[in-house]
Structure formats: C-alpha cells, structure tokens
PATILUM-464516 format. One record per residue: residue in three letters; x, y, z of N, C-alpha, C, O, CB in turn. Coordinates in steps of 0.2 Angstrom, whole numbers, plus 5000, padded with zeros to 4 digits. Glycine has a CB too. Layout:
N
ALAXYZXYZXYZXYZXYZ...
//
This chain:
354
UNK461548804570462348804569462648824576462448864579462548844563UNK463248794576463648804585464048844582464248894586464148734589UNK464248854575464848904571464648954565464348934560465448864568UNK464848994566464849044560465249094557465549134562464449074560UNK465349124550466049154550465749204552465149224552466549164543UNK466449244556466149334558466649364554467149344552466249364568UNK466449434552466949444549467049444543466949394540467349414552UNK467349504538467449514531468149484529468549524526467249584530UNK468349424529468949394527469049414521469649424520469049324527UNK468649414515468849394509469449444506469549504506468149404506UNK469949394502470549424498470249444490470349494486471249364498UNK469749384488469649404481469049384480468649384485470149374476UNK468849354473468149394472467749314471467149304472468149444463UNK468349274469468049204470467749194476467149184477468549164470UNK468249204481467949174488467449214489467049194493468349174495UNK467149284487466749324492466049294485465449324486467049434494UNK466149274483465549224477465249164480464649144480465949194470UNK465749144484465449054486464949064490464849114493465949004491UNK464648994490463848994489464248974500464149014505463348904480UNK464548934500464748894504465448934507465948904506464848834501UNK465448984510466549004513466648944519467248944521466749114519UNK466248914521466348874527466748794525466448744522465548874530UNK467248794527467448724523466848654527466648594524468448704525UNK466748694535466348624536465548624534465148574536466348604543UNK465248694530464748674527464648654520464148634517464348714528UNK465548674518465348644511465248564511464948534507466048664506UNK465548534516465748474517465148444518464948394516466248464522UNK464848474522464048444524463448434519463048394519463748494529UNK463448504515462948484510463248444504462848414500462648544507UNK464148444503464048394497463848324500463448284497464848384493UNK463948294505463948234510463248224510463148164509464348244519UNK462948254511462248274514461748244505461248214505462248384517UNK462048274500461748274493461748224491461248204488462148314488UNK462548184492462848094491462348054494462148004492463848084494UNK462248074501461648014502461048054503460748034508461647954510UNK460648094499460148094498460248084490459648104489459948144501UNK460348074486460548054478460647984477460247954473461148084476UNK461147954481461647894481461347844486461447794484462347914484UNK460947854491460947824497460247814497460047764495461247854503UNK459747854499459347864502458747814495458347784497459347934504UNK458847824490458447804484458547724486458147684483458647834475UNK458947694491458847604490459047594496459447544497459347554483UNK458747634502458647604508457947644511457747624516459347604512UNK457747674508456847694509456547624507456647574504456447764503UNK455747644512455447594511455047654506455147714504455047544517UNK454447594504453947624500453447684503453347744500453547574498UNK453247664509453047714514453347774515453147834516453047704519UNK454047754515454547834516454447884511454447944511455447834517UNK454547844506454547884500453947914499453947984499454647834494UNK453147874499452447904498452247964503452048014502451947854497UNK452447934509452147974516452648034519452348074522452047914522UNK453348024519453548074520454248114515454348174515453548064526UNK454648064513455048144508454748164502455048214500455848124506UNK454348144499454048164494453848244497454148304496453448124493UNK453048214500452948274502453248344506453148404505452548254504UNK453648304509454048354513454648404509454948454511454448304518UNK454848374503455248394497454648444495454948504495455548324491UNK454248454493453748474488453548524492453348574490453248434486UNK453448524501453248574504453748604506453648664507452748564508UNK454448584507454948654508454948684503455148734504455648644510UNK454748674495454848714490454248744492454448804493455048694483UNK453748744492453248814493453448824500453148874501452348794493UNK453748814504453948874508454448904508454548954511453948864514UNK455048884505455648924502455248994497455449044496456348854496UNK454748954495454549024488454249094493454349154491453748984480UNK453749054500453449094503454049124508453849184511452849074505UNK454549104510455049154513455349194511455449244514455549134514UNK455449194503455549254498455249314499455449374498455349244492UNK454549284501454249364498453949374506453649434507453449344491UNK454049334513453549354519454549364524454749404528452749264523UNK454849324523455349334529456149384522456549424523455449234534UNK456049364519456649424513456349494511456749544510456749394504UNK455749494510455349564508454949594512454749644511455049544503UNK454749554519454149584521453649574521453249594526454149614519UNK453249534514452649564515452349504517452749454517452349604510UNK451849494519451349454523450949404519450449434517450749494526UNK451049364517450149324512450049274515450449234518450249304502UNK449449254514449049184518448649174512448149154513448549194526UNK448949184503448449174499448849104496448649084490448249244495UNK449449084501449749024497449648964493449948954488449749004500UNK449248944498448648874496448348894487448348854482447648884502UNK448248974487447748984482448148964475448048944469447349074483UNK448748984477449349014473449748944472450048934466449849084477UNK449848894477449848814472449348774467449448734462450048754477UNK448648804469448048784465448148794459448148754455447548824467UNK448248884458448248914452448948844449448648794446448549014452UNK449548844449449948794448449648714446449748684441450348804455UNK449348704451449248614450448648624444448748584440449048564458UNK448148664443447548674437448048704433448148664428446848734439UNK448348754432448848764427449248704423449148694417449348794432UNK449648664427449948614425449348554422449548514418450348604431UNK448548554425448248484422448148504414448248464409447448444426UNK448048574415447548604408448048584401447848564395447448714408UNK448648604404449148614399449448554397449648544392449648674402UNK449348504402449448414399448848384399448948324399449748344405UNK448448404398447748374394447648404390447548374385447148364397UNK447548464388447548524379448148504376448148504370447548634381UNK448648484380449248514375449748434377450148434381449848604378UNK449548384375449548314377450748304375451148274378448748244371UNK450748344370451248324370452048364372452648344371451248304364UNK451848424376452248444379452648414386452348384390451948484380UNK453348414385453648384390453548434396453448494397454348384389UNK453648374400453548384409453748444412453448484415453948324413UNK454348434409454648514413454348554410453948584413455448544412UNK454448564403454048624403453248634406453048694408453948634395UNK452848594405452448604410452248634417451748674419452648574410UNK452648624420452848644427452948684426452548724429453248624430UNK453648734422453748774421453248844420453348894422453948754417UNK452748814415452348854412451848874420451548924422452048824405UNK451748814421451148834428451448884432451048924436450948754433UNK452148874433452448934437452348984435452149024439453048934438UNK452348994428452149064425451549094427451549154429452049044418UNK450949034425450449054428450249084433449749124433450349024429UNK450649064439450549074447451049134447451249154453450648984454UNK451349144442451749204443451149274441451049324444452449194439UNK450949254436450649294435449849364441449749414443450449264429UNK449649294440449049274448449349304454449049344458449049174450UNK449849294454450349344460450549394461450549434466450849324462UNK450649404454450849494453450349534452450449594452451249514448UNK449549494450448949534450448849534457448749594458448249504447UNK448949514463448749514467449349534473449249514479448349454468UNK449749564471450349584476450149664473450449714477451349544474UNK449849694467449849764464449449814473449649864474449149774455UNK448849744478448949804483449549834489449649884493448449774487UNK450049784486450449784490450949864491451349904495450849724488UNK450649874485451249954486450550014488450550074487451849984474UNK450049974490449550034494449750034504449850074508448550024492UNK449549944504449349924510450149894511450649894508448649864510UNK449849854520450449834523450249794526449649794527450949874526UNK450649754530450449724536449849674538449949624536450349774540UNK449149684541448749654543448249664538447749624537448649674549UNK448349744532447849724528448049684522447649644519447649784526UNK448849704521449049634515448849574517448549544512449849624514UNK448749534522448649494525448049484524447949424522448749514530UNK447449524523446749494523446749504516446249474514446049534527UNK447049534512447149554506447449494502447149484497447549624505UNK447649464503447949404499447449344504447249304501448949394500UNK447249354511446849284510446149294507445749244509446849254516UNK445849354503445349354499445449344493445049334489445049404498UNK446349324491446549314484446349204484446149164480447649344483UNK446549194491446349114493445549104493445249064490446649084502UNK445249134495444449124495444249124487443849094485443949174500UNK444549164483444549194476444449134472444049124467445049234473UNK445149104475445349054469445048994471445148944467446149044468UNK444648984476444448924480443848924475443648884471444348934489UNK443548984477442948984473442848984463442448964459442749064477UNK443549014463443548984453443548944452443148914449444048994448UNK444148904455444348814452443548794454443248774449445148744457UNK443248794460442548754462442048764458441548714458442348764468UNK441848834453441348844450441448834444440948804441441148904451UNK442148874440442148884432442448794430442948774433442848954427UNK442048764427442048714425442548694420442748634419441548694424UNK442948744416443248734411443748734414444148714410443148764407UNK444048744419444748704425444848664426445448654427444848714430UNK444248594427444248544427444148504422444148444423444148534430UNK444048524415443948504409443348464412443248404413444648444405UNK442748524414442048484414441848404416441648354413441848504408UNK442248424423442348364425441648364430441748414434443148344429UNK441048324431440548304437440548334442440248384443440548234441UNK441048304444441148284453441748334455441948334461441348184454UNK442148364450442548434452443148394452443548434448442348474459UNK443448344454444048304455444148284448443648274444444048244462UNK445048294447445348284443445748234443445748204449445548334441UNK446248214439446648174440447348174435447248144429446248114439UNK447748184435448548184431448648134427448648074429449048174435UNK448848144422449048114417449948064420450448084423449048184410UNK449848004416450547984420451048014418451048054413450747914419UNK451648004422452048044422452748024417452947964419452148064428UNK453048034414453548034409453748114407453548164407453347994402UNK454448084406454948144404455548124400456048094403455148164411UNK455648154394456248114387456048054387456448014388457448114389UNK455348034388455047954385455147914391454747864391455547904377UNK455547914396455547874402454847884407454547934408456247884406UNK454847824409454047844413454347854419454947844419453447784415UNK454047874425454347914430453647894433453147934434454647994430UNK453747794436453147774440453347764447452947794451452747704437UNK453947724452454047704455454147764459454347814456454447654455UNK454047744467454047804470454747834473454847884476453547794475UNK455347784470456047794471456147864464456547924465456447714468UNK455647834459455747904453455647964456456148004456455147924447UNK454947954458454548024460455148044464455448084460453848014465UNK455448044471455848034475456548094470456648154471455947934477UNK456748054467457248074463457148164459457448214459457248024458UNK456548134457456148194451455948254454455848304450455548174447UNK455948244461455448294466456448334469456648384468454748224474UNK456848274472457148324474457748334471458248354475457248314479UNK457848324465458148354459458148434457458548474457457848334454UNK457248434456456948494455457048554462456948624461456348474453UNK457048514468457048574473457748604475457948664477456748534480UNK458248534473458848564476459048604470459548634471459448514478UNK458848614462458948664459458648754460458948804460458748634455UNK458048724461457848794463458148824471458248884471457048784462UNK458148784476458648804480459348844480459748874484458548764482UNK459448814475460148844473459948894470460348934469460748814468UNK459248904467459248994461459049034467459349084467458349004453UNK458749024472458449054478459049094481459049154482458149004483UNK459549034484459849064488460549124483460849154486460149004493UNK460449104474460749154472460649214471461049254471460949154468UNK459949234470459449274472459449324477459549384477458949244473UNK459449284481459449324490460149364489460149424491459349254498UNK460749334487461249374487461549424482462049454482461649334487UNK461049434478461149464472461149544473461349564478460649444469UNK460949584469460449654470459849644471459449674475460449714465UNK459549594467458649604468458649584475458349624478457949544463UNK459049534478458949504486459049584489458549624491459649434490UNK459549604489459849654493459249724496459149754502460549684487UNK458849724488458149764487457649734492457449764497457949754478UNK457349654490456949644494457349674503457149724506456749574492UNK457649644504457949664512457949734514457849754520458749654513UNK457949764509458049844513457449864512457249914515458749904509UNK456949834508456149854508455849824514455349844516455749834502UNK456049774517455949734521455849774527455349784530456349684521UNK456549804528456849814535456549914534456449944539457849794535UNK456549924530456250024530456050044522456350084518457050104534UNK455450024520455250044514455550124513455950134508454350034514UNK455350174517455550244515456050254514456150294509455550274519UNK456850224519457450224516457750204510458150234505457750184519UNK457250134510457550104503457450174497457850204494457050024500UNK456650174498456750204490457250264491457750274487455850244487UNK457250324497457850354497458450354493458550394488458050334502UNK458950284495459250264494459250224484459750204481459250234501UNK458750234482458650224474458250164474457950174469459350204471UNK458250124477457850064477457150084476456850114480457950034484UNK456850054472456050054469455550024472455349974470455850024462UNK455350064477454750004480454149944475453749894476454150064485UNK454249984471453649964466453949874464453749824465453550034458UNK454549894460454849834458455049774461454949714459455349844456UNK455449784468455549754473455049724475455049664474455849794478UNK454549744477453849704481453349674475452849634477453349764486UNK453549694467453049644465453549604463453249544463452549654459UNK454249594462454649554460454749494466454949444467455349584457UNK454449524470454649454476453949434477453949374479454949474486UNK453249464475452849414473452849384467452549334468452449424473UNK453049394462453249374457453549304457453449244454453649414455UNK454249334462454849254460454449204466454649144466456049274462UNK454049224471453849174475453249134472453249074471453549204482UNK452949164470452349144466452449094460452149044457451949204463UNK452849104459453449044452453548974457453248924457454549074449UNK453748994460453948944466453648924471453948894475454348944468UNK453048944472452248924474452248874470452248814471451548984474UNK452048904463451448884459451848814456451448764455451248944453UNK452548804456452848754454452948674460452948624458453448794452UNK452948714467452448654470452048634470451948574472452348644475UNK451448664469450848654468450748604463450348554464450648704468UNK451248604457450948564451451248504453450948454452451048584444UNK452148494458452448434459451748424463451448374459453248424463UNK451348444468450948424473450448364470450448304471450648494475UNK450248414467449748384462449748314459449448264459449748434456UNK450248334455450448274449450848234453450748174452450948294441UNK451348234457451748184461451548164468451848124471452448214460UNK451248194470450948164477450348134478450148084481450948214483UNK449748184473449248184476448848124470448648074472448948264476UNK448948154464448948124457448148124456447948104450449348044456UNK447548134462446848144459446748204464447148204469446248074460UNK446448244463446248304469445548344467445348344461446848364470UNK445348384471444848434469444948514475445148504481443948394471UNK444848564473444948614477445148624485445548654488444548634477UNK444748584485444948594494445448564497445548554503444348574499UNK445948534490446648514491447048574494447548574497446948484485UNK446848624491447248694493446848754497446848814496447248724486UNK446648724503446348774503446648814510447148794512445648764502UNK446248864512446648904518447248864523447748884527446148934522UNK446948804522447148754527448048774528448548794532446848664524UNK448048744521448648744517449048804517449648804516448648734510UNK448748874517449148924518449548944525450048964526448748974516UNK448948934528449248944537449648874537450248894537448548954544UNK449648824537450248764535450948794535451348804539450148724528UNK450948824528451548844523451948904528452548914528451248884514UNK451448944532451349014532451848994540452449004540450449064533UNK451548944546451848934551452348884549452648854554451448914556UNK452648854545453148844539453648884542453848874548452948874531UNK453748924536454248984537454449014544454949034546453849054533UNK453749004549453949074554454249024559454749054563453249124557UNK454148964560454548924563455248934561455648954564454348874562UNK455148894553455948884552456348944553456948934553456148854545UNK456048994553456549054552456449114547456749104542457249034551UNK456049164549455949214542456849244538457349254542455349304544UNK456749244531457249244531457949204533458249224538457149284531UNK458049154531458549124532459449134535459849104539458449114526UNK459349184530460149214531460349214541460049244546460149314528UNK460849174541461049154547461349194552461849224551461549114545UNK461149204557461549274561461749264567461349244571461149324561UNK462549294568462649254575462849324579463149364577463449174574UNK462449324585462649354590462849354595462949294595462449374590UNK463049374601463149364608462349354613461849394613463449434610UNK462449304616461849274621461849334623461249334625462049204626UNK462049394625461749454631461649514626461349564628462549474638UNK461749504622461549534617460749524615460349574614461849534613UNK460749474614460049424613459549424618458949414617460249354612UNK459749434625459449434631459349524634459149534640460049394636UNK459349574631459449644631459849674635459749734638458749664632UNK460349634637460849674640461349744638461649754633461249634641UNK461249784644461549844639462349834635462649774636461649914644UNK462549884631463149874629463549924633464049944630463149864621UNK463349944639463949984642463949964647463449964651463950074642UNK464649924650464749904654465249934659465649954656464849854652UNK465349944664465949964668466350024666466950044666466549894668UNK465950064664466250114661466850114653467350144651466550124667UNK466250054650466550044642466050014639465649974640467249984641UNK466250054631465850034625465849984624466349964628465950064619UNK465649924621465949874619465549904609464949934607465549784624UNK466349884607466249904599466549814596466949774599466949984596UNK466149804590466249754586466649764580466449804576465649714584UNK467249724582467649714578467949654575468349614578467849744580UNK467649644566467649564563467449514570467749464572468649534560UNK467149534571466649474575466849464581466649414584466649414572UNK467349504585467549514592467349564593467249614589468249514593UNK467249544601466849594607467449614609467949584612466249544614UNK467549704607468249734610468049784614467749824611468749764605UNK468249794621467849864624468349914624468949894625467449864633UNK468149984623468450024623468350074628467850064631468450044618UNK468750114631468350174636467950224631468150234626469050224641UNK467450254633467250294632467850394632467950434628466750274635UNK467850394637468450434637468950414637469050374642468450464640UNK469650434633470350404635470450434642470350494644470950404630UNK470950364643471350374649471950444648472250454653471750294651UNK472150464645472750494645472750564639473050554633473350424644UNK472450614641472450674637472650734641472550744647471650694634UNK472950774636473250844638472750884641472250904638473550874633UNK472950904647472550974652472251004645472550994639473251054657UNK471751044646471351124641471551164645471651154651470351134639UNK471451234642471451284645470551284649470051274646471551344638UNK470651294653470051324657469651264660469151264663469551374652UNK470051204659469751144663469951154672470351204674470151084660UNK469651114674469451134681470051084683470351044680468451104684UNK470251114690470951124692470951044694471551014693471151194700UNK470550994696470550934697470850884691470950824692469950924699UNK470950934684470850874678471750884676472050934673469950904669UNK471950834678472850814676472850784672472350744672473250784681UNK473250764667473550724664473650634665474150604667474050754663UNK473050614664473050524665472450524671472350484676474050474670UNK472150564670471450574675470850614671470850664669471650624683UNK470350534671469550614669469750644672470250644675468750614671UNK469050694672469150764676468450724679468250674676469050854672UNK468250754685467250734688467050784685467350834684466950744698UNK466450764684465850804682465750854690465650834696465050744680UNK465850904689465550934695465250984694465451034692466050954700UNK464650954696463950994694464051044700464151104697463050954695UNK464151044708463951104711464551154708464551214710463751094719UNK464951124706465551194705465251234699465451294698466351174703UNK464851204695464351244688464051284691463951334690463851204682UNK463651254698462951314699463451384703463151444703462051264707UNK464251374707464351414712464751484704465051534705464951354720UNK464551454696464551504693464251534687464351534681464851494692UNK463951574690463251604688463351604681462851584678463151684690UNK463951624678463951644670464251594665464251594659464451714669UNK464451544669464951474666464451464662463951494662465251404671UNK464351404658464251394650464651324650465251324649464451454644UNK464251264651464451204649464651194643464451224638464051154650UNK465151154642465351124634465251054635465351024640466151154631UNK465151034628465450974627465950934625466250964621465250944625UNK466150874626467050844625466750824619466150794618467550774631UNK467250844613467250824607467950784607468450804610467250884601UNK467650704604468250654603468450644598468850604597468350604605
//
C-alpha cells in the first residue's frame, strides 16, 4: 500500500467499528468482490479455474488460519499439513458413515475435528517456545502421517490407502462444473476472512498480540496465557482443518496421505512469512525503518497522529535558577561545563527536571 490512515480520527463508534475507514479501500474490495463474483466465473478458462484459483483460494485459507496462530500469537507450528489431513479424513468419514448430511455441515464438523487435534497438540505450548514448539508440532505432522497410513478405519479399509470423495451437492444442487467449485470455494473463504479479520480486532485478537509480543506482560496485565495460546490453536486449526477438506473434496477429489505431508507445512509456513506475519498494516518512516537515530540536530522527533514533529529537548527560553552558573541567561542553554565542576571540590551535580 502507497497510503495509510495515521492517526486516531475517530468521532463515533460506528467509524471506529469499520472493517474498511479507508474510502479507497472500501472501494477496492467492494470492486475487487464484483469481478471476482460477477466477472471472473465467465471469463476463466477451465484450466484457470482447476490449476490455479481453486487451489490458490483453498490455500490462502490455510494460511490465513496459520497466520492466526504463527504471525497474531506467536507461536511456531510446521504441523500444518498434519492438521488439513485430520480435516480432509474428517470430512470423507463423516460423508460416507453419515451419507446424508449436508455439505456445510460437513466441513464444518471436520473443522471441529482439526480443532480438537490442535488443541491436543498446542497443550505443549504453555510449557515450550520457539524452536521447541517447532519440532513439537512437526512430531504432531509425522503423527498424523503415520495414523491416516496405518489405522485403516480412516480410510473405510480401503487396499491401496487412497480415497476418493463422494460428489458434491449442497440444498439438492450438484456443484460439478469447475465455475461451481470456483464459486463454492471463494464464497466460503471470503466468509471466513471476514470472521478472521473480526477476530484479530476483537479482545481474543488484542490477547493473542500481547502474548505475541511479551507473554510475561500480558499475563501481568490480566491476560491468560493458557487461553490465548490454546484459543489461537484452536481457531487456526478450524481453519486449517476446513481447507483441508475444501482441499480434499474440491481440488483433489482422490488422495492418500502423503497429500499432506511436511511438504505442505513448510509450503503453508513460507506462506505466511512471505506474505507478512500478521497482517495488520503498518506504516512508518523509511529512516526509521533503516535504523536511523531519532535525535537529530539537537531534537527529539515525537509522533504526533501520524506527523513527524521535532521538539527541542531543552526549551529555548526558561527563567535563570538560583545557583545556576553565571553563563545561563534567559533565551540561552547554559554549557555543560565539566571543568568548572571539577575546579569545585564540594559541588554536587543535579539534574534538569522538565
């Protein structure tokens, strides 16, 4: 972005709610929604559709879910892969045992799933940190790599390990052409995208951030380390586990484990760290950004609503003290004058209170 608001404008409670205060980003994603909705469904070819916005819709939602919990909260996992698995086996079990549940729910439930799966496996998280969470969730990927491949009753005791999806319908319409899918896929993303980014603004977000940025503060401050860090594995792992089953059933439609496997985590993982951990937009000064100090020429530079204003450090213009040194007049520092301190044995520095 070339622009951003600086600065706390808001008058009332409306504006400081909007998803959008920017008139030219509201303008852009309604514009942006109208031909991805309106437009794009009947000027794709068939190839665009199968080869790339499909998939590309289905994988920003597993990386929107793993931003939640590695660039909003903190913590580290490379157990991704394992955690759309749980999702897409989730989702076949439950349309082959349970033939007449609708679609959404479906999905739904598989998120449940992979929510659950996540929050077993985020409980090291309030011991470890860092590089061990890290190997700690990618033993949760080798885990799950190794269930779906061995317990056979995941794949409804299938041979050869590979499954396949039941077709797809939803309220009695079938949902075959790849314009549906197309539809059905970024329906579901731009919704959960909208729960995400309400989230992040919320208190639970506010929680993940301040655990993010100093676990010790936060709890300080009231904030529950415990809740914060399994609720962001929690709400990521929903939304892991919920691409995984579009993955599944809408891209892949036959697969076997090693559809998911580490491969897919570090994918998801350099995902995020490209696009940006944490999302939230932040605009600052190029010399700020470049480590340039902030005292310049003998001024602070203080931010104010989003202007660079410098101030002196000392004012220009204060009344003589008693017992200030005969050099310091009114509309003049005084100098520091160290040798006139040492030529007095008993003097005693002070400091200027402002």
């Amino acid at each position: 972005m070339i622009y951003r608001e600086t600065g706390q404008f808001k008058t009332t409670y409306a504006s400081d709610q909007q998803l959008f205060p920017i008139l030219q980003d509201r303008a852009f994603v309604i514009g942006f929604l109208a031909f991805a909705f309106g437009v794009m469904p009947f000027i794709a070819s068939e190839y665009m559709f199968r080869a790339i916005l499909v998939p590309f819709l289905i994988l920003s939602l597993a990386a929107l879910g793993l931003n939640i919990l590695v660039g909003y909260c903190g913590q580290v996992s490379l157990g991704t892969g394992g955690f759309m698995a749980v999702g897409a086996y989730a989702a076949y079990n439950l349309a082959v045992r349970m033939p007449d549940l609708n679609l959404l729910v479906i999905f739904l439930l598989a998120g449940a799933c992979a929510t659950l799966v996540g929050v077993l496996f985020g409980i090291p998280s309030l011991r470890i940190k860092g590089f061990y969470l890290a190997v700690a969730t990618l033993a949760a990927q080798f885990f799950i790599d190794w269930l779906f491949a061995r317990v056979k009753w995941f794949t409804n005791d299938a041979p050869s390990g590979s499954v396949s999806a039941p077709p797809l319908a939803m309220f009695g319409y079938p949902i075959e052409s790849p314009a549906q899918k197309y539809l059905f896929v970024l329906a579901i993303v731009v919704a959960f995208a909208l729960i995400a980014r309400n989230l992040v603004r919320g208190a639970i977000g506010r929680s993940w951030m301040a655990t993010r940025d100093m676990d010790v503060a936060a709890e300080v401050i009231g904030i529950r380390p415990l809740a914060a860090k399994l609720t962001a594995f929690a709400v990521s792992s929903f939304f892991v586990g919920i691409a995984g089953a579009l993955w599944a059933f809408v891209y892949l439609g036959s697969w076997e484990p090693l559809a998911f496997d580490v491969n897919r985590s570090f994918q998801l993982l350099f995902m995020v760290i490209i696009g940006g951990l944490g999302s939230a937009a932040r605009s600052e000064p190029a010399s700020h950004r470049h480590g340039h100090p902030a005292f310049h020429g003998g001024h602070l530079a203080h931010r104010s609503h989003g202007l660079w204003r410098p101030h002196r450090v000392l004012p220009d213009r204060r009344a003589p003290r008693p017992g200030a040194p005969v050099g310091h007049r009114q509309g003049k520092a005084a100098p520091m004058a160290f040798p006139a301190l040492k030529s007095q044995p008993h003097c005693t520095t002070t400091r200027r209170m402002e």
